[in-house]
C-alpha positions as CSV (number, residue, x, y, z in Angstrom):
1,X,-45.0,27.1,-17.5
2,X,-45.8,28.2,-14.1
3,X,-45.4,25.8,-10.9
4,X,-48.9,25.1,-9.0
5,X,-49.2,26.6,-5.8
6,X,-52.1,25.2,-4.3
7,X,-52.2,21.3,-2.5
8,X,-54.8,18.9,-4.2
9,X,-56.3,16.2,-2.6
10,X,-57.7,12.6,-4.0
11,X,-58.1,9.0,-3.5
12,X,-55.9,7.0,-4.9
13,X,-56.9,3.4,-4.2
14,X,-59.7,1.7,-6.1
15,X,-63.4,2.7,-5.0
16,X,-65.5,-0.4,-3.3
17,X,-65.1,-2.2,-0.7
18,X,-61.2,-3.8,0.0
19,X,-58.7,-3.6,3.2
20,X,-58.0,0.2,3.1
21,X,-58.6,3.3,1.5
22,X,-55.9,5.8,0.5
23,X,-56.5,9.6,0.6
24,X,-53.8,11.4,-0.7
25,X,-52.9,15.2,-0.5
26,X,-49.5,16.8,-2.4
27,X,-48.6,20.8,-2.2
28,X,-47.2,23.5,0.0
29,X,-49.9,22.8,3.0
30,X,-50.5,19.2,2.6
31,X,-48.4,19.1,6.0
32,X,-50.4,21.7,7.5
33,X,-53.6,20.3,6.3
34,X,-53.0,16.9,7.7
35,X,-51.7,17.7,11.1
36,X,-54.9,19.7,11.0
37,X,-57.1,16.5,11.1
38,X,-54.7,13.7,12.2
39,X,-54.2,13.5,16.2
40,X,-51.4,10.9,17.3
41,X,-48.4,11.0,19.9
42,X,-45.9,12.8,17.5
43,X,-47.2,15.7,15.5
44,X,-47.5,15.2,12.1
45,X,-46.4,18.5,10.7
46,X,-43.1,17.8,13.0
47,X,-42.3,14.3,11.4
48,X,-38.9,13.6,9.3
49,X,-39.9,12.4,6.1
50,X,-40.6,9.0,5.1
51,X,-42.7,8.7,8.6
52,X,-45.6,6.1,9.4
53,X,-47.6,7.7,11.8
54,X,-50.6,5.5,14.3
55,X,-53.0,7.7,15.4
56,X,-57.1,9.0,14.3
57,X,-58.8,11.2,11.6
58,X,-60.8,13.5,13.6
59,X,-63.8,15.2,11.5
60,X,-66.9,16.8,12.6
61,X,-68.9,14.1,10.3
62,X,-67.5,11.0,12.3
63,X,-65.9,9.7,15.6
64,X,-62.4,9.5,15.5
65,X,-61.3,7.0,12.9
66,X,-58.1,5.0,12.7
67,X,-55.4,5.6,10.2
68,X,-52.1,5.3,9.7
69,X,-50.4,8.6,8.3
70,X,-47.3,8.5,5.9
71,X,-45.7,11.7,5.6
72,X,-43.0,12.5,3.0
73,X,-41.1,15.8,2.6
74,X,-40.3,17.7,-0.8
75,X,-38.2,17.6,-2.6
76,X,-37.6,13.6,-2.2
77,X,-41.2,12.7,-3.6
78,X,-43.4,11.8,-6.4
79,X,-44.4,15.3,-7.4
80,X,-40.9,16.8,-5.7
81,X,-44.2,18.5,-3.2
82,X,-44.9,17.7,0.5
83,X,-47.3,14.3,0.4
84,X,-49.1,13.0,3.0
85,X,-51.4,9.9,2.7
86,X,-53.8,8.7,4.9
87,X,-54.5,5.0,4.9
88,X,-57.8,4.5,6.3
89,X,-60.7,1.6,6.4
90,X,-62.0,1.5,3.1
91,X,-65.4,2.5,3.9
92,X,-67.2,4.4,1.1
93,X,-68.6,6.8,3.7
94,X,-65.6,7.3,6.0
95,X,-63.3,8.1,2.5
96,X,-65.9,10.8,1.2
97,X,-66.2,12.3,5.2
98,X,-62.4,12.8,5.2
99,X,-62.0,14.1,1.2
100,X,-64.9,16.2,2.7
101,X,-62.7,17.4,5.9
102,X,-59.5,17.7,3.7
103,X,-60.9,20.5,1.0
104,X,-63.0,21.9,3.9
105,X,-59.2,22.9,5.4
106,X,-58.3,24.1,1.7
107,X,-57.0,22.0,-0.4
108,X,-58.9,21.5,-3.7
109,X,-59.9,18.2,-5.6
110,X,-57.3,16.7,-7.7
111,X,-57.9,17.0,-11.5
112,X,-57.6,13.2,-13.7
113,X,-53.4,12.9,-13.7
114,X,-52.9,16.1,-11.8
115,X,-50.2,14.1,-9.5
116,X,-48.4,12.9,-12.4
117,X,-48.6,16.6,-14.3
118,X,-47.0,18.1,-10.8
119,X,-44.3,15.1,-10.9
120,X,-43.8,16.5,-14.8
121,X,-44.0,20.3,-14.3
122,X,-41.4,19.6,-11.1
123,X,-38.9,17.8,-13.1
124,X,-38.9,14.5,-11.9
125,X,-40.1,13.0,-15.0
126,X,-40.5,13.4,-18.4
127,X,-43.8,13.7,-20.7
128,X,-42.7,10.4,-21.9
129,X,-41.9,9.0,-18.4
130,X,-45.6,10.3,-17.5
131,X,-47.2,8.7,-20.6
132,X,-45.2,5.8,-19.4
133,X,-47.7,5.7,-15.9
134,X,-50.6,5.7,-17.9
135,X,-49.4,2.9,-20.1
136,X,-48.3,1.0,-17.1
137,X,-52.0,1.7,-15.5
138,X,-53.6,0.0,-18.8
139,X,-51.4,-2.7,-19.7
140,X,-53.0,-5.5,-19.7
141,X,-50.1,-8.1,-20.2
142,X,-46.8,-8.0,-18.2
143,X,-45.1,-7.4,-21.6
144,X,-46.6,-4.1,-22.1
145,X,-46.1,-3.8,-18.5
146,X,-42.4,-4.4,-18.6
147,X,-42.4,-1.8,-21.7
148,X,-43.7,0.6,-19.4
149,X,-41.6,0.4,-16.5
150,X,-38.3,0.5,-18.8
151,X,-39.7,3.6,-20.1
152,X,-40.7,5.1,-16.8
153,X,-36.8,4.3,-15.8
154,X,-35.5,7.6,-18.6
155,X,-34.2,4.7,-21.6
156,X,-37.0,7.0,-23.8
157,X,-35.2,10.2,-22.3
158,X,-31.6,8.6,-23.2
159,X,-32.2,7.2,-26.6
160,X,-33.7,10.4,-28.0
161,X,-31.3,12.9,-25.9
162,X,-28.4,11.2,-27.6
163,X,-30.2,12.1,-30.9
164,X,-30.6,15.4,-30.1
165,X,-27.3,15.4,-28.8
166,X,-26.0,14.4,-32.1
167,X,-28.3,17.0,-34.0
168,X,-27.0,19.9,-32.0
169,X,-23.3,19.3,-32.7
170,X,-23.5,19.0,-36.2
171,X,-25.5,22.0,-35.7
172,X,-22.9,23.9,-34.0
173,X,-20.3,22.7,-36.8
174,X,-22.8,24.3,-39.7
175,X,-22.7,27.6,-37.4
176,X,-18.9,27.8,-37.1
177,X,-19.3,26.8,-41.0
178,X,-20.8,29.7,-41.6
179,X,-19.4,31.9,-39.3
180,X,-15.4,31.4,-40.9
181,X,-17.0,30.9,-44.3
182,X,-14.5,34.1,-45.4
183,X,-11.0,32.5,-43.8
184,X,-11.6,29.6,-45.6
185,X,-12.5,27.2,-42.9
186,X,-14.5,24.2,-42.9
187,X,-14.8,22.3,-39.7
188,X,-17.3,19.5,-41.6
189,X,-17.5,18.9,-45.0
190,X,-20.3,18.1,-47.2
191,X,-19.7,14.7,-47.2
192,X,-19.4,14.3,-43.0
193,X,-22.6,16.8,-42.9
194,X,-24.6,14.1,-45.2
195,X,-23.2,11.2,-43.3
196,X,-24.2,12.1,-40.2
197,X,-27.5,13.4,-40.6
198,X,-27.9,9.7,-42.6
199,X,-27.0,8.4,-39.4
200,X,-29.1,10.3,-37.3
201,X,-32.3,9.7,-39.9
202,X,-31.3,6.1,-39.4
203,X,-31.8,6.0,-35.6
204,X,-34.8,7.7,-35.7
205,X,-36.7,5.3,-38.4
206,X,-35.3,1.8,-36.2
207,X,-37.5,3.7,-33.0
208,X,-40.5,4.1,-35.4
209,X,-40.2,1.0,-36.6
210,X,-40.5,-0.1,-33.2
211,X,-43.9,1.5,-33.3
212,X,-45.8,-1.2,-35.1
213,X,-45.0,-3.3,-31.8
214,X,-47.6,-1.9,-29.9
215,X,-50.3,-4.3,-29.2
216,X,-53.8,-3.0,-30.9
217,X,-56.6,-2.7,-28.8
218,X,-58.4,-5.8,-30.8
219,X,-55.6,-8.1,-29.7
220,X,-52.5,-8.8,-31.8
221,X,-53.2,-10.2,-35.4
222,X,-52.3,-14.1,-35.6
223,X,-52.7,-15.3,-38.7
224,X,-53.1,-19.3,-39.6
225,X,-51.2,-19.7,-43.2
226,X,-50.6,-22.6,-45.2
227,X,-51.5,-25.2,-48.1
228,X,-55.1,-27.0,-47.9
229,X,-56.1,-29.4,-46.2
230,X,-53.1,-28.9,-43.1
231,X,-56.6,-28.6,-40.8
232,X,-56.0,-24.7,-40.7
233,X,-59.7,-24.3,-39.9
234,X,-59.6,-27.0,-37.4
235,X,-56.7,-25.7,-35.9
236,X,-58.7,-22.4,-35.3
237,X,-61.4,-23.9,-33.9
238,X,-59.3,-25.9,-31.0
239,X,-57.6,-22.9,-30.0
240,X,-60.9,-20.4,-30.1
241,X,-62.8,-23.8,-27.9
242,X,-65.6,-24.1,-30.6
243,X,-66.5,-24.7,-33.9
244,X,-66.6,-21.2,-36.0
245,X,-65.0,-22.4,-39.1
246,X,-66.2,-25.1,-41.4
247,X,-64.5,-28.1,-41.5
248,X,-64.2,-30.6,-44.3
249,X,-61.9,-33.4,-46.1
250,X,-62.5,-31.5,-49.1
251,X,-59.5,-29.7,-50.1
252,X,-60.2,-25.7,-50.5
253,X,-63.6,-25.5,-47.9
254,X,-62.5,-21.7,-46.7
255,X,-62.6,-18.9,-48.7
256,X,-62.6,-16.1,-46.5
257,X,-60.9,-15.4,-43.6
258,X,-62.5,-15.9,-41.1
259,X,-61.0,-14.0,-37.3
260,X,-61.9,-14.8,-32.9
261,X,-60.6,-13.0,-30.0
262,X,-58.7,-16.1,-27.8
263,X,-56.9,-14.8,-24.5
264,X,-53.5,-16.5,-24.0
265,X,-52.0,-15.8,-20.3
266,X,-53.6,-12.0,-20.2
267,X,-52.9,-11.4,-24.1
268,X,-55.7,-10.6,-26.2
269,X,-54.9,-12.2,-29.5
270,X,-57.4,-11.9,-32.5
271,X,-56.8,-15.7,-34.6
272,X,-57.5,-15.7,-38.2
273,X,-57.9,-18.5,-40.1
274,X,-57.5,-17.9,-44.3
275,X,-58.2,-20.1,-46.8
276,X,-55.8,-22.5,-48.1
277,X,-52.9,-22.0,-50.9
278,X,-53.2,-24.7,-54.0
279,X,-52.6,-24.3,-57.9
280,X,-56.2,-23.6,-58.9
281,X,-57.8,-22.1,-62.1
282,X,-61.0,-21.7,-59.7
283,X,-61.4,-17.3,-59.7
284,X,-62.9,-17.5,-56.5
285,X,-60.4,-19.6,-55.0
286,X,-57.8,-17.5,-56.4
287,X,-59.3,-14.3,-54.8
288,X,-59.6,-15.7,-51.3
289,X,-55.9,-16.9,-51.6
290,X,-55.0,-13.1,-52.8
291,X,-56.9,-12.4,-49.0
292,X,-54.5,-14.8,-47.7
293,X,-51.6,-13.9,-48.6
294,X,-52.4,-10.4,-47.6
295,X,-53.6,-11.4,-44.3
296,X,-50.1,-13.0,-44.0
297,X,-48.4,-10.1,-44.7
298,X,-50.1,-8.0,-42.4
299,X,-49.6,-10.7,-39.1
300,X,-48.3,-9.6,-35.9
301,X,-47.5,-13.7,-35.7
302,X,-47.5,-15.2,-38.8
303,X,-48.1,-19.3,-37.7
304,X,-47.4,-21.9,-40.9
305,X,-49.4,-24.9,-40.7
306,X,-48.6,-27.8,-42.6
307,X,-49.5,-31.3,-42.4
308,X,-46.6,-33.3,-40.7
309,X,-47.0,-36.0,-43.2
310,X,-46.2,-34.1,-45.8
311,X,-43.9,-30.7,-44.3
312,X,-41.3,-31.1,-47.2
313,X,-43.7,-30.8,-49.8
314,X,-45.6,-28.0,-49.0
315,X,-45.7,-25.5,-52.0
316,X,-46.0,-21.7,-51.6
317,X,-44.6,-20.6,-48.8
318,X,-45.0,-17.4,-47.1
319,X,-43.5,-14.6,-48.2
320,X,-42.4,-13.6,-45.2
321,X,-40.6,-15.7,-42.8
322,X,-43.3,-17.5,-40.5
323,X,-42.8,-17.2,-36.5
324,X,-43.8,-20.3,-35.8
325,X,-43.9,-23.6,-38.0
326,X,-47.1,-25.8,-36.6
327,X,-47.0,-29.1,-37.7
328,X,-50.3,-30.8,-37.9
329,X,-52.0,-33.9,-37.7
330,X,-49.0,-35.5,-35.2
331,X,-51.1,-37.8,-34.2
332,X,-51.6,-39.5,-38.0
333,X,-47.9,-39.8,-37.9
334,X,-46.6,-40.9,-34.8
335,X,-43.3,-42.5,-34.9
336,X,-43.4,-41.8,-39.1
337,X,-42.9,-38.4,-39.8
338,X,-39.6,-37.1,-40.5
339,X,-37.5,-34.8,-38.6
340,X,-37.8,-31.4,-40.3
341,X,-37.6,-28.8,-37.1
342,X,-34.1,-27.8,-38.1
343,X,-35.1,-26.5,-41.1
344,X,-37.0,-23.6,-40.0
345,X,-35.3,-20.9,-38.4
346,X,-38.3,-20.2,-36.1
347,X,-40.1,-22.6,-33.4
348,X,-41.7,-25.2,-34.7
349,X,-44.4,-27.2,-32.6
350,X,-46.2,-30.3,-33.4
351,X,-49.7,-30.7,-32.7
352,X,-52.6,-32.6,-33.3
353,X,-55.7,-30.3,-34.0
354,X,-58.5,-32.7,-33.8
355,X,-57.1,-34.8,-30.6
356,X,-56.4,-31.6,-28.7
357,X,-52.6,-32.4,-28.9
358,X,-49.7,-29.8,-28.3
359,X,-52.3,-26.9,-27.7
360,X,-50.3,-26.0,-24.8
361,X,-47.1,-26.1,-26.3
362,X,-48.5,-23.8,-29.2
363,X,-50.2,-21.6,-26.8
364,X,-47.0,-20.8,-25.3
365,X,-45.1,-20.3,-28.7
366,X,-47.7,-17.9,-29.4
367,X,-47.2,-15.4,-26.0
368,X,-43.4,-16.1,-26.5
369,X,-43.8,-14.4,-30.8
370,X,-46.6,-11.8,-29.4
371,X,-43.6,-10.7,-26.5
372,X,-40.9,-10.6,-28.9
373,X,-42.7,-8.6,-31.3
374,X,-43.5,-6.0,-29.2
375,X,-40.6,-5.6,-27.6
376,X,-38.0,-6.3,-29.8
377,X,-35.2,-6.5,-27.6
378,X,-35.6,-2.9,-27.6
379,X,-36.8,-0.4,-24.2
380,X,-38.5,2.1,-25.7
381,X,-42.1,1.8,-28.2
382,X,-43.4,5.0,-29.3
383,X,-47.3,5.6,-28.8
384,X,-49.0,7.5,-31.2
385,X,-48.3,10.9,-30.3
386,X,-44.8,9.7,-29.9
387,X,-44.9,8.2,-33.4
388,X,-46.0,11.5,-34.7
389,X,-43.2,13.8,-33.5
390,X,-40.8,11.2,-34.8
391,X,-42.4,11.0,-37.9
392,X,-42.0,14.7,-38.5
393,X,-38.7,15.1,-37.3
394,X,-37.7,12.1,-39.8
395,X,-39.1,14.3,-42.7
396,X,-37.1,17.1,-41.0
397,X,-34.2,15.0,-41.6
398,X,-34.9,14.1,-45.2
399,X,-35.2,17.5,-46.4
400,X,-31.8,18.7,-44.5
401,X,-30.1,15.5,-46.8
402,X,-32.1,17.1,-50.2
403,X,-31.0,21.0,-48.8
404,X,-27.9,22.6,-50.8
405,X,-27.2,25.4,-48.5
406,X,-25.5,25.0,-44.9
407,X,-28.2,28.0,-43.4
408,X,-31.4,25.5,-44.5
409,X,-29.6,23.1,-43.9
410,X,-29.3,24.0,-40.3
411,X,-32.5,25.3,-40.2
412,X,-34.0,21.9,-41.1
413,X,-31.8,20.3,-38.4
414,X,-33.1,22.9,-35.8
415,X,-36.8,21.6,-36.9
416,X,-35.9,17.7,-36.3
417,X,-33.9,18.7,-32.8
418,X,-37.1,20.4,-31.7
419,X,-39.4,17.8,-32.8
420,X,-37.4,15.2,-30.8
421,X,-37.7,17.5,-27.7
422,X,-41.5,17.0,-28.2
423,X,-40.9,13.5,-27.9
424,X,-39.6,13.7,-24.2
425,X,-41.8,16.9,-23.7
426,X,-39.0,19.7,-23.3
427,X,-41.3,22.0,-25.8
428,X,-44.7,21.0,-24.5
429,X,-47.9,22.9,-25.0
430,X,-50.7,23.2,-21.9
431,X,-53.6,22.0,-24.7
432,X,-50.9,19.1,-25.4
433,X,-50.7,18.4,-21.4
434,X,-54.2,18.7,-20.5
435,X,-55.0,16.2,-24.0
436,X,-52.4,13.5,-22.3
437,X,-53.1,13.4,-18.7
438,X,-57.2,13.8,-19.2
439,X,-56.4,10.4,-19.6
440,X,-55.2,9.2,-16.6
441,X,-57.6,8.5,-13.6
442,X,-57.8,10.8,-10.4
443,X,-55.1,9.8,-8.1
444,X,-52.3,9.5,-10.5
């Protein structure tokens, strides 16, 4: 894919009114452009890199306008491109005058992303390290934003280089298999081939497990489990700050689920409330708990409520391991309840629903599940085009373990190796390119 050869200009600070606005240019004349319009002391196209220059942006359009100009040098730069950035009052006017003045001297408009695709096409990042500055640009939690930044920092480019890595050894070995099939030599053996591509299939499926940690546009699914009456739909309402589920002493009120966007420190989390588990003959009853139990199943944070007065005796529990344990109704047992927070290996918080008590605490139990879900302990997530390149180079994998020759088998192993590269964008298309940074905004 060819290098551009022309310089692009843009803004690249927010449009409205703030302290400054930043017009930046990157290309072969973005030095000769600038020094073009910028007058100060020392000349702009003879400044060392890395420079903060004082002077004026001279136009036609205006007087003279102060800026400061920032000059930086190729190859050490964002797009491995000359850069210079003018920082300027951030007056809607003055900003259009000077992008006028700037693509009046030649350079052209910069396309959504086009900064990032130059830092890509250059070399100095990655397609996953660009689709890492989009997802740092839209993350809306410092989670996803930490995420992001690891991600930008090459541990997506590591993990699945040492994957490749591994593919094109054993590839090698199947060559050189092949190659002294007639002397008799085997340099790895069925049972070394089959174990290593096992192993190589295995770290491939832990990174797309990983995937189901991304957070959902909706908000991450918390679900409220657990036997009636623990004051699961009262519990929902406190944390949602109004009174969306019905609320009664009568044992078995819900019998749908019912689900609320609540906002938790920047996280959007969608809280469902299900009906309640009990021995019942009633069918209805029995089909909302078959929701429930599905609904719990399918939680990002799966929360157990149980009354505190009774914790030890609540029946059906979930089949998967809760994240957090919330003990209800504290303040009908205070001082009386026994001590049963040891017994769950997850937090477990009291609280008192109707008095308002230990919101807080749960609140804070919920961002602390959301972030360990979604990252894992683990750098890398795979979005969904990610996902899908893994997915196919998994099957890749598979059908090398089910192939009996070594020449399919190598060509299966060839298929997974280059689906991997597509991961990290060493195989990239330009319809693929122009589909990911579309999405980015101009002066990125």
């Amino acid at each position: 894919m060819l290098l551009p050869t022309d310089t692009i200009v843009a803004l690249a600070s927010p449009p409205g009114r703030g302290l400054e606005g930043i017009i930046r240019l990157s290309g072969p004349d973005a030095m000769e452009i600038g020094g073009r319009l910028f007058r100060s002391p020392e000349k702009l196209e003879d400044a060392p890199t890395f420079s903060a220059l004082r002077g004026k942006v001279v136009t036609e359009a205006l007087p003279p306008v102060p800026a400061l100009a920032y000059v930086m040098r190729s190859p050490a730069t964002y797009t491995r491109e000359d850069m210079v950035e003018f920082h300027l009052p951030a007056s809607t006017p003055i900003l259009r005058c000077v992008m006028r003045a700037v693509i009046a001297e030649g350079a052209r408009a910069a396309e959504p992303g086009e900064f990032t695709e130059r830092a890509f096409l250059s070399g100095r990042i990655d397609l996953a390290q660009a689709e890492a500055v989009l997802r740092a640009v839209h993350a809306v939690h410092l989670t996803e934003l930490r995420n992001a930044v690891m991600q930008l920092r090459g541990f997506a480019h590591r993990e699945i280089q040492t994957l490749r890595d591994d593919i094109v050894e054993l590839m090698s070995l199947l060559e050189l298999n092949i190659d002294f099939s007639d002397q008799d030599i085997t340099l790895a053996g069925p049972e070394e081939v089959t174990g290593r591509i096992a192993r190589i299939r295995k770290g491939v499926d832990e990174i797309l497990r990983r995937a189901s940690r991304l957070i959902p546009a909706e908000g991450v699914p918390v679900v409220l489990y657990g036997p009636v009456n623990a004051g699961k739909s009262t519990l929902f309402n406190a944390l949602i700050g109004t009174e969306r589920a019905i609320v009664s002493r009568a044992a078995g009120t819900t019998r749908d689920y019912l689900h609320a966007e609540i906002e938790v420190d920047g996280m959007t989390l969608r809280l469902i409330d299900t009906a309640g588990i009990r021995e019942t003959g009633d069918v209805v009853e029995r089909v909302a708990q078959k929701r429930s139990r599905e609904q719990a199943s399918a939680a990002g944070v799966l929360v157990y409520v149980l009354d505190i007065r009774d914790a030890r005796a609540a029946i059906s529990p979930p089949e998967r391991a809760p994240d957090i344990v919330a003990l209800n109704k504290a303040d009908l047992a205070e001082g009386k309840a026994e001590r049963v927070e040891g017994e769950w290996p997850c937090p477990v918080v009291r609280v008192s629903a109707l008095k308002g008590r230990g919101l807080a605490e749960l609140r804070r139990a919920l961002l602390r599940a959301v972030e360990l879900q979604v990252s894992g302990g683990h750098a890398f997530v795979p979005n969904l085009r990610q996902t899908a390149c893994l997915e196919k180079a998994s099957e890749a994998l598979d059908a090398a373990l089910e192939a009996s020759g070594e020449e399919i088998i190598a060509y299966e192993l060839r298929h997974a190796a280059n689906h991997l590269a597509e991961v990290i964008g060493e195989v990239p298309s330009e319809e693929l390119l122009n589909r990911i940074f579309s999405g980015f905004c101009i002066g990125k």
